[in-house]
C-alpha positions as CSV (number, residue, x, y, z in Angstrom):
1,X,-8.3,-4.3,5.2
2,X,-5.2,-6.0,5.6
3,X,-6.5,-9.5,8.1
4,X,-2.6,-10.7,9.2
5,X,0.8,-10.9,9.0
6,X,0.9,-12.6,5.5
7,X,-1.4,-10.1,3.9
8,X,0.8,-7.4,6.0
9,X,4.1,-8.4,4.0
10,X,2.3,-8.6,0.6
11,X,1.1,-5.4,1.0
12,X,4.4,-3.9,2.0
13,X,6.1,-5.3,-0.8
14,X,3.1,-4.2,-3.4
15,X,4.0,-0.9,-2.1
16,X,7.6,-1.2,-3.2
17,X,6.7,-2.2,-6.6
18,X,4.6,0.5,-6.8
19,X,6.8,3.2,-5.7
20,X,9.9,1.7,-8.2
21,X,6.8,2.2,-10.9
22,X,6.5,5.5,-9.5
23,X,10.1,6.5,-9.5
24,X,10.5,5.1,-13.5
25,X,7.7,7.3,-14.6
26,X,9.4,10.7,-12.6
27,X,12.0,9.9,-15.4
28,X,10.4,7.9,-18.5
29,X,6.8,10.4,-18.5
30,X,7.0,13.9,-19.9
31,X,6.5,16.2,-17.6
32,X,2.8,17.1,-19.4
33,X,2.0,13.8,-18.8
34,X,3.1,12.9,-15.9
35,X,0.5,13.9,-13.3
36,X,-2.2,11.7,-15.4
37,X,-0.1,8.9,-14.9
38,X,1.5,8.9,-11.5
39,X,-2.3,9.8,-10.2
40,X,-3.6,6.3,-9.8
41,X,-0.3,5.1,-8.6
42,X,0.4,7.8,-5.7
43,X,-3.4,7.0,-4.2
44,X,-2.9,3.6,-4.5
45,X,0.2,3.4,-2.4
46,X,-1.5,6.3,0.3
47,X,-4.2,3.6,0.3
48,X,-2.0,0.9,1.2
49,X,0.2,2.9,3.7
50,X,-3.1,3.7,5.1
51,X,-4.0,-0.4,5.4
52,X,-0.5,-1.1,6.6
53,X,-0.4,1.6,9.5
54,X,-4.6,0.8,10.5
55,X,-3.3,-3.1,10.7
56,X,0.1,-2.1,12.7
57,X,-1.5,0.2,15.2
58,X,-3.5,-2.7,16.5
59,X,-2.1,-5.1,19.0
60,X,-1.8,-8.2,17.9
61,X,-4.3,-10.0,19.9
62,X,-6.4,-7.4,18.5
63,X,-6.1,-9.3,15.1
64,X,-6.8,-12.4,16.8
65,X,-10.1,-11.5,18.4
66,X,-10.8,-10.0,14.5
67,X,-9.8,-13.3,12.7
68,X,-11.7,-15.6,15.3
69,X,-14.9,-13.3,14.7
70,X,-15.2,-14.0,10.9
């Protein structure tokens, strides 16, 4: 669960590396292969959109009152 605006932009920019991955094995994978490998990526990044989106549909004194609770 992504806790602030720092851990916001790394996971935003973890999900562009892992999309450029993505795209590079689209051409580099056969096309046997390339459902094995582009498995773990593609749930990884739904997983992070799914972090990013959770953390941006609170307010932001939402994240407050969750920081200041820990």
């Amino acid at each position: 669960m992504i806790q602030n605006d720092q851990e916001l932009k790394v996971t935003q920019e973890r999900i562009v590396r892992f999309e450029s991955l993505l795209a590079q094995l689209r051409v580099s994978a056969s096309r046997e292969e390339f459902p094995q490998v582009s498995g773990s990526y593609r749930r990884e990044i739904e997983k992070m959109h799914a972090e990013v989106m959770a953390y941006l549909s609170r307010h932001s004194s939402e994240t407050l009152q969750v920081q200041a609770a820990r």
